[in-house]
C-alpha positions as CSV (number, residue, x, y, z in Angstrom):
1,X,-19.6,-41.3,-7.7
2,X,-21.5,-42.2,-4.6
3,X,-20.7,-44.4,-1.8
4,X,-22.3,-47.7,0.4
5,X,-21.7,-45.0,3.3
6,X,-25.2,-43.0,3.8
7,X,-26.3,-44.9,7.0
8,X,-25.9,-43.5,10.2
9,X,-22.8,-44.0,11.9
10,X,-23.3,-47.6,14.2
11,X,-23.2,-46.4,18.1
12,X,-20.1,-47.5,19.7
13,X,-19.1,-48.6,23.0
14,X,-15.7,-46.7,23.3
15,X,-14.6,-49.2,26.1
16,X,-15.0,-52.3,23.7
17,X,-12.2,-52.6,20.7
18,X,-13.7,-52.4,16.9
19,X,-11.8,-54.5,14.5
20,X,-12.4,-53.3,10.9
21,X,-10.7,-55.5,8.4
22,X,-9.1,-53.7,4.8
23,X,-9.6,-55.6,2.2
24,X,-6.9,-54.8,-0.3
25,X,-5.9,-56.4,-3.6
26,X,-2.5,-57.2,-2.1
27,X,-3.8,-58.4,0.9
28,X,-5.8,-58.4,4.0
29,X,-4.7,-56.7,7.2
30,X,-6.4,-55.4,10.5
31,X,-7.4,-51.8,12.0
32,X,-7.8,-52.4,15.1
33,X,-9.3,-49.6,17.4
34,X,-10.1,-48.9,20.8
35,X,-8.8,-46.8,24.1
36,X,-5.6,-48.3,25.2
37,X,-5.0,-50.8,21.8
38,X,-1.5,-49.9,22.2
39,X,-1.1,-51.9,25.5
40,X,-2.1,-54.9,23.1
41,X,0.3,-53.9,20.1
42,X,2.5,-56.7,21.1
43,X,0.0,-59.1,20.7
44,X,-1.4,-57.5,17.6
45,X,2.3,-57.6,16.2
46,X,2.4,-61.7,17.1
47,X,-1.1,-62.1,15.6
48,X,-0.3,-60.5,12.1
49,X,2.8,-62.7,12.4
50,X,5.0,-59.5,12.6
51,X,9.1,-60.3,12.2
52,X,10.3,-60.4,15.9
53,X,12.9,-57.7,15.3
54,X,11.3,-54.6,15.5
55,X,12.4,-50.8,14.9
56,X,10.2,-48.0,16.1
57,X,10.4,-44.9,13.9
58,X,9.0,-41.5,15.6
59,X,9.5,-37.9,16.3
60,X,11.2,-36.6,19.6
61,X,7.6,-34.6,20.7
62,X,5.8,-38.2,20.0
63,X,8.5,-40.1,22.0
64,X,8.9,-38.0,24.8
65,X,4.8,-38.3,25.3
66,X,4.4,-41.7,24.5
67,X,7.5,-43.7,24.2
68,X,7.5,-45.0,27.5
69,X,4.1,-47.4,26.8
70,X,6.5,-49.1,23.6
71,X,9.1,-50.1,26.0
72,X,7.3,-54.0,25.7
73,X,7.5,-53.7,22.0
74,X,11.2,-53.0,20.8
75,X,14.4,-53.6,22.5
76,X,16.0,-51.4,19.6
77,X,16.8,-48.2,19.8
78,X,14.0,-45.8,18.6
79,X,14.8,-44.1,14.9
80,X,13.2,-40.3,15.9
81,X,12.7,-38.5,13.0
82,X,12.6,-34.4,12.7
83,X,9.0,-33.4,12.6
84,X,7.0,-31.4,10.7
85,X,5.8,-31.5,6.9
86,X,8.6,-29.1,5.9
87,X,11.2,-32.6,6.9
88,X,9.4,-34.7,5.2
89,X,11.8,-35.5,2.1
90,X,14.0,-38.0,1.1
91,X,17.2,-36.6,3.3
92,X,14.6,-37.8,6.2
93,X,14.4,-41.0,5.0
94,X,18.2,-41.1,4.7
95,X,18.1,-41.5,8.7
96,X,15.6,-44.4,8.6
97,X,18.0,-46.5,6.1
98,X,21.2,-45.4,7.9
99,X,19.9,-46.6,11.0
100,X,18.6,-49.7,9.7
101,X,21.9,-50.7,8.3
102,X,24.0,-49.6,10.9
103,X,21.8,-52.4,12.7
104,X,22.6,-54.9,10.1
105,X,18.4,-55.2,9.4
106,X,17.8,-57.6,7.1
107,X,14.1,-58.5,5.4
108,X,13.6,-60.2,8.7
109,X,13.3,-56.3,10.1
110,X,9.8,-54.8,10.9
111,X,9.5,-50.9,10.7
112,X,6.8,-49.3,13.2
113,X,5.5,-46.5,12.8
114,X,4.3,-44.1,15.9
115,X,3.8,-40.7,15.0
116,X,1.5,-38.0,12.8
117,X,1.0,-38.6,9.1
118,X,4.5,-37.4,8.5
119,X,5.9,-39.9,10.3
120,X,3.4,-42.4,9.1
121,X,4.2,-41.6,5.4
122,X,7.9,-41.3,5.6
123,X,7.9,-44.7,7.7
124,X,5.8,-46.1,5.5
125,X,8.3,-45.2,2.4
126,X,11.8,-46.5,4.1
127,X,9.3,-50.2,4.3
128,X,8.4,-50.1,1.0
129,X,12.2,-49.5,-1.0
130,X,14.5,-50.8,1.9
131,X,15.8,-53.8,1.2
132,X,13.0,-53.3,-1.7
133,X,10.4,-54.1,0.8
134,X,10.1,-54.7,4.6
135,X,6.7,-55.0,6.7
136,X,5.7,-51.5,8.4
137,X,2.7,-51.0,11.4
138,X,1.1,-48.2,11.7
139,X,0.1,-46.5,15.5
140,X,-1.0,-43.4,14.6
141,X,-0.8,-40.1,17.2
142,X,-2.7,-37.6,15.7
143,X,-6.6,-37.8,14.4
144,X,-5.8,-37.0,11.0
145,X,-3.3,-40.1,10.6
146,X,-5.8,-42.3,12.8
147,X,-8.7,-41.6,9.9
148,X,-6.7,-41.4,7.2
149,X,-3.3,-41.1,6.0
150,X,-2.1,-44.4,8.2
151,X,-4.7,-46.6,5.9
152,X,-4.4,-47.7,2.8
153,X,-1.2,-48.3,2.1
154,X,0.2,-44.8,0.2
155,X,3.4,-43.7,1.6
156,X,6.0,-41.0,-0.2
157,X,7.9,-38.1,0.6
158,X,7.6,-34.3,-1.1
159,X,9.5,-32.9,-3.9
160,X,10.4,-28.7,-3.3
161,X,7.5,-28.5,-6.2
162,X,4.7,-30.4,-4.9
163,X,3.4,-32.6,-2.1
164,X,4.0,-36.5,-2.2
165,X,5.6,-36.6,-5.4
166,X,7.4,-39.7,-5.2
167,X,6.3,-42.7,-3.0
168,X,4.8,-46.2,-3.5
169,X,1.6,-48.0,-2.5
170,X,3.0,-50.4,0.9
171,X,0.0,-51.8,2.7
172,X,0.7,-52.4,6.4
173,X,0.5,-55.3,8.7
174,X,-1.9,-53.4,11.1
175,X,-2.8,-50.3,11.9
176,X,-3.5,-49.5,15.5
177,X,-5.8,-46.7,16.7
178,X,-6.0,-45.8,20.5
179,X,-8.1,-42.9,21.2
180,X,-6.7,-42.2,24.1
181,X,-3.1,-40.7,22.4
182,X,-5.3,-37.8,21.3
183,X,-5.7,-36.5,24.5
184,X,-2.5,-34.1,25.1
185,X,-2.8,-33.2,21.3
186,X,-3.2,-29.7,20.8
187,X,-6.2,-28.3,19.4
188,X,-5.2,-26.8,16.0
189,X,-3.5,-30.5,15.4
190,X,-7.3,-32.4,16.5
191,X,-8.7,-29.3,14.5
192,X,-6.7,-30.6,11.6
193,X,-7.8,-34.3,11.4
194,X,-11.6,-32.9,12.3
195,X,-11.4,-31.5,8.5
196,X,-10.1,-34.7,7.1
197,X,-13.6,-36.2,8.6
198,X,-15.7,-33.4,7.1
199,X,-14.4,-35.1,3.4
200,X,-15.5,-38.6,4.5
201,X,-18.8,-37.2,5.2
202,X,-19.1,-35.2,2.0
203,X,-17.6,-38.0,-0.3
204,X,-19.7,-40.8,1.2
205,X,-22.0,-40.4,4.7
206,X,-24.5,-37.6,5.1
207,X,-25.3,-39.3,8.8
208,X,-21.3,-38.5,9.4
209,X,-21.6,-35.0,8.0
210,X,-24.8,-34.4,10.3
211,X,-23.0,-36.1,13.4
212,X,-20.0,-34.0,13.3
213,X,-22.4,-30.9,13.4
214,X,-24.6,-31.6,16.3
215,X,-21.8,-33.4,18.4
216,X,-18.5,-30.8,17.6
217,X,-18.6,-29.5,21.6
218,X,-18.4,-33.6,23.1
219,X,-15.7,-34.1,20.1
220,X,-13.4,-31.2,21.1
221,X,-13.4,-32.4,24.6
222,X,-12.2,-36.1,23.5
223,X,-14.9,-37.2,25.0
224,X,-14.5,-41.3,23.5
225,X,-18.7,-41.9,23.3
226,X,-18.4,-38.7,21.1
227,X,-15.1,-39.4,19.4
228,X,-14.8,-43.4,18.8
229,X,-18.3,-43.5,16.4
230,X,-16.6,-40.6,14.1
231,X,-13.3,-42.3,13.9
232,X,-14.5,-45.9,13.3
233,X,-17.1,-44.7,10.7
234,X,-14.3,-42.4,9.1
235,X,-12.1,-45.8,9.0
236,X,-14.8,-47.9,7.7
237,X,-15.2,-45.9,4.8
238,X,-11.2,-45.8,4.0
239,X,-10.8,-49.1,4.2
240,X,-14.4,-49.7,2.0
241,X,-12.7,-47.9,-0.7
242,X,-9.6,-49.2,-0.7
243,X,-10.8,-53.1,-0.8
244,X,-12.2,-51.7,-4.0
245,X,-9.6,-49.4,-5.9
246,X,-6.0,-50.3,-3.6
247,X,-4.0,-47.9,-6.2
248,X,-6.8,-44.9,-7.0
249,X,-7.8,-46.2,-10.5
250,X,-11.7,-45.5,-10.2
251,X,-13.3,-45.0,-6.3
252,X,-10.0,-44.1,-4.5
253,X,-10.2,-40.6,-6.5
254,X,-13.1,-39.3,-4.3
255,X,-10.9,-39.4,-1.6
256,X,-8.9,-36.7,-2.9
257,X,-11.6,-34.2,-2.2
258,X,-10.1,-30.9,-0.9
259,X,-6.2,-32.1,-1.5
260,X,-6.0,-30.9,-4.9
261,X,-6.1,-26.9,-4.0
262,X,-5.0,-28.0,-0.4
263,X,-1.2,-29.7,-1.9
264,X,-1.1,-26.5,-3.9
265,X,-1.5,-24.6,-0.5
266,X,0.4,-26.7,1.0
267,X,3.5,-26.4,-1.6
268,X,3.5,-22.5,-2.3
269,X,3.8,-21.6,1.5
270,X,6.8,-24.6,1.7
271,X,4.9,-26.7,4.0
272,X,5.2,-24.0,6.7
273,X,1.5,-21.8,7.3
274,X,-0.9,-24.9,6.9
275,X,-1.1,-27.9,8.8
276,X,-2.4,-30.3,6.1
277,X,-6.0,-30.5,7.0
278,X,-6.4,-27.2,7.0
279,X,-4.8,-26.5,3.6
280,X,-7.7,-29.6,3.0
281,X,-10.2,-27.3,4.5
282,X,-9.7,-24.4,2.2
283,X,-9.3,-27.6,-0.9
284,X,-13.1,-28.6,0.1
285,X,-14.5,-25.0,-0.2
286,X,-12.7,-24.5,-3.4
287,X,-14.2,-28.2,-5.0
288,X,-17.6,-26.8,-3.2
289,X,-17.6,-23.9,-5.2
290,X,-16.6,-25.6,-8.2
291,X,-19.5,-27.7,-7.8
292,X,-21.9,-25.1,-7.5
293,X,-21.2,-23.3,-10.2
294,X,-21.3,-26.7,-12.2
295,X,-24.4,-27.5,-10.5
296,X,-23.6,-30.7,-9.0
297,X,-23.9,-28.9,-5.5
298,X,-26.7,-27.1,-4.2
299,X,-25.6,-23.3,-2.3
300,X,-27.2,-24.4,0.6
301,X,-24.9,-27.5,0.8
302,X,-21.9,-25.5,-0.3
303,X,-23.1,-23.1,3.0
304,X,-23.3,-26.0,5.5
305,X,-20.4,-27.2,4.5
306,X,-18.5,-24.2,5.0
307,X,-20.6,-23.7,8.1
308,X,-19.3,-26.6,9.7
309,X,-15.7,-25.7,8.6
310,X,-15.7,-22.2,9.8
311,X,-17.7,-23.5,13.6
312,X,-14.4,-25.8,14.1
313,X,-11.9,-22.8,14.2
314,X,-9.8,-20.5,12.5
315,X,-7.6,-21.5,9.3
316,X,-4.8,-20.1,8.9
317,X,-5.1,-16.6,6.0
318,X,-4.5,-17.2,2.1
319,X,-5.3,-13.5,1.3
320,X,-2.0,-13.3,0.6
321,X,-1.8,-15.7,-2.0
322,X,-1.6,-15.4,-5.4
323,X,-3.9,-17.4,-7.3
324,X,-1.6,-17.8,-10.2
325,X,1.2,-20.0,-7.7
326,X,-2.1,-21.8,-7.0
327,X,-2.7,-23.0,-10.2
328,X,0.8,-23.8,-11.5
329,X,1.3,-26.0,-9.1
330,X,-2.3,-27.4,-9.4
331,X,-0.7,-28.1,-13.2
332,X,2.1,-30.0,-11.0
333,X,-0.1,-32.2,-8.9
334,X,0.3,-36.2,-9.5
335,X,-3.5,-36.7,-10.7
336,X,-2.8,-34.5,-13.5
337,X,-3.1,-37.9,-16.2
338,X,-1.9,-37.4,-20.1
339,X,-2.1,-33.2,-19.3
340,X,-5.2,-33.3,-17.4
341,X,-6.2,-32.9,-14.3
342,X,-8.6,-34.8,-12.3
343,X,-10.9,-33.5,-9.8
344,X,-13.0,-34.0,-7.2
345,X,-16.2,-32.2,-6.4
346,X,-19.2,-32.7,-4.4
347,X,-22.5,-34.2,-6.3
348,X,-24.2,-33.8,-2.9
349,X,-23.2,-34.2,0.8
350,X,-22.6,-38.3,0.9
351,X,-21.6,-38.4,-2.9
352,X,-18.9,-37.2,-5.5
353,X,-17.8,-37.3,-9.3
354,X,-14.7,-37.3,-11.1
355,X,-14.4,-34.6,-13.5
356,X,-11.0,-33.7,-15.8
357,X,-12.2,-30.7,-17.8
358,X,-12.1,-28.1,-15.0
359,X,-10.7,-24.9,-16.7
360,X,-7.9,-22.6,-15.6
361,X,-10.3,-19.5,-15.3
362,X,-13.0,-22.0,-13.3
363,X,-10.5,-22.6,-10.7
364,X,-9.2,-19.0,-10.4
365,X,-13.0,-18.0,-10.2
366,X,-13.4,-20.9,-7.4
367,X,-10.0,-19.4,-5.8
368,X,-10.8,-15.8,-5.5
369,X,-14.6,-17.1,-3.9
370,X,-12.0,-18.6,-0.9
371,X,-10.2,-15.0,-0.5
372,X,-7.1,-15.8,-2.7
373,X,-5.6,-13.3,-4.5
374,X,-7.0,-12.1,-7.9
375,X,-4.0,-10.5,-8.9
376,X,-0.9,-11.8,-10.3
377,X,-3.3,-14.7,-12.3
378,X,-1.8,-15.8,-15.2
C-alpha cells in the first residue's frame, strides 16, 4: 500500500500557524498548529461553533504546567484525571461522567481535552458514550499525541488483556497543536512521540524518514525551524489517511505499523516498562524483519531503520520476555478479523502492505531477531 506522501516535507515558518484541514466521512474539522495556538483556543472553540459550556479534562502534572494559560477558556472546574497508561480504563472514565453529572452537563457540554494520548483517548471516550455523544477538542501536550493519537477520531480505554480494546471512532471539533508545550517535556516522553514519526515516514514519506536522520540534534533541542516541518508533515499524512478510510477499512491499516508487537509489549508488562512509542519502536523492528524475510524490505532498509531508532536513545529491555506472552496476546489484538490477524510491514521506506497470513513461527523468528526470549514459545 503506498502513500501521496513521498515529497519532501514543505519548509515551515514556525512563527506563522499551519491550518491542515481532516477530511473525514463524518465530517470536516480543523488542526490548527503553530507556537502559542493555545492563546487562540478560545477563538478556535467560537469558530468551530464549540458549545459555550466547556469542561477541561487533564492530568495534575499537565495542569500544574499548563493550566494557568486555560484560565480564558473554562470557568468550570478542571476534571484531572490519574496519569499514566496503567489508569487508562473505564474506572478512569467513571471520574469524567461523575463529574459531568454532578455539573448537571447536558448535550450542550463540550469536553476538552489537554493532556498526553491517555488523556486524549480517555477524553475522547467520556465524548463519544456520555449522554451518547458530546463534542470533545483536542490540545495535545506531548509529541506523540500532537502527531498522532489526538487525530482521527479513535478513542477507547484498555482491557487487563490487551490495549484499546473497547472504544469508538469520535471525531473532534479541533485539534490544537502548540509546539511550544513540548518544551519542559522530558526527553524519554519527546523520545517517545519521535518513534511514532519514524512510522509516518516508513508508511508514507521517505523525505520524512531522511529529515528525521539528518536533523535529530536541532529536533531534540525543540528547536521550532527543526521541529514544526516534522510535526506538520507527520499531521498532513494522518489526516490524508483518514479523509480516506475514517474507520481503518483499507488505508488506515498502514498506520498500525509497529503497534501490533508494540500493544502486545505494551499489555504483558501491564502498561508499566514501555511508554507507548517505544513499545512502537521495538513493533517497527519486528514488522521490519518480517518484511525482510518476506522480501518486501531490503536489509539495508531494515538497517537504517533500526539505525535511526537506536541514534534516538535507549528503549527500555525485552530480554526478559517471553516470546510465547508475545504472541498470545498478538492472538488478542482487535485487528485479528474472522481468526486472522492483519499486519503491517514495510514494502520500502515511504510504502506498506497489508498482509493476514503471517505465521506463529514467523513472528516468534521476527521476535527472537528483537532479543525476546526464545524460551517458553509455545
Amino acid at each position: 500500500m503506498s502513500h501521496p506522501r513521498n515529497s519532501a516535507p514543505a519548509a515551515a515558518d514556525a512563527r506563522v500557524p499551519i491550518r491542515i484541514e481532516v477530511r473525514a466521512a463524518s465530517g470536516t474539522y480543523p488542526i490548527e498548529i503553530g507556537a502559542g495556538a493555545v492563546a487562540r483556543l478560545p477563538q478556535i472553540l467560537d469558530e468551530v461553533g464549540a458549545p459555550r459550556r466547556r469542561f477541561i479534562v487533564s492530568t495534575s502534572p499537565v495542569w500544574n504546567r499548563h493550566g494557568d494559560g486555560f484560565a480564558a477558556v473554562s470557568s468550570e472546574a478542571p476534571v484531572l484525571l490519574p496519569d499514566g497508561e496503567r489508569h487508562k480504563n473505564i474506572v478512569t472514565v467513571m471520574r469524567i461522567y461523575d463529574a459531568l453529572i454532578r455539573a448537571s452537563a447536558d448535550r450542550a457540554c463540550l469536553l476538552i481535552a489537554v493532556g498526553g494520548g491517555v488523556a486524549g483517548d480517555i477524553t475522547g471516550f467520556a465524548a463519544a458514550t456520555y449522554l451518547r455523544g458530546v463534542p470533545v477538542v483536542q490540545v495535545p501536550t506531548t509529541l506523540l499525541a500532537q502527531v498522532d493519537s489526538a487525530i482521527g477520531g479513535k478513542t477507547g480505554v484498555n482491557h487487563p488483556l490487551g490495549k484499546n480494546l473497547i472504544g469508538a471512532y469520535h471525531q473532534p471539533l479541533a485539534v490544537v497543536v502548540d509546539p511550544l508545550m513540548l518544551a519542559t517535556l522530558p526527553r524519554r516522553e519527546f523520545r517517545a512521540g519521535l518513534y511514532e514519526v519514524v512510522k509516518y515516514g516508513v508508511i508514507a514519506s521517505r523525505p520524512l524518514f531522511d529529515r528525521l536522520a539528518e536533523e535529530l540534534p536541532g529536533i531534540f533541542a525543540r528547536d521550532p525551524d527543526a521541529l514544526v516541518p516534522v510535526v506538520e508533515e507527520s499531521c498532513r499524512i494522518k489526516a490524508d489517511v483518514v479523509g480516506r478510510d475514517e474507520r481503518e477499512a483499507g488505508p488506515r491499516r498502514a498506520l498500525n505499523f509497529g503497534h501490533t508487537a508494540g500493544h502486545a509489549l505494551e499489555a504483558v508488562t501491564k502498561y508499566r516498562r514501555f511508554r507507548h512509542g517505544e513499545a512502537v519502536a521495538y513493533g517497527m523492528l519486528v514488522a521490519a524483519q518480517l518484511g525482510v524475510m518476506r522480501g518486501t524490505f531490503a536489509p539495508a532498509e531494515r538497517d537504517a531503520l533500526a539505525s535511526l531508532i537506536t541514534k534516538m536513545g535507549p528503549l527500555p529491555s525485552v530480554a526478559d520476555l517471553p516470546a510465547g506472552d508475545l504472541l498470545q496476546s498478538m492472538g488478542r489484538d482487535k485487528k485479528v478479523v474472522a481468526g486472522r490477524l492483519h499486519f503491517v510491514l514495510p514494502a520500502g521506506i515511504g510504502s506498506t502492505k497489508v498482509v493476514n497470513d503471517v505465521t506463529t513461527d514467523e513472528l516468534r523468528e521476527a521476535l527472537t531477531a528483537i532479543g525476546v526470549r526464545k524460551s517458553d514459545v509455545p
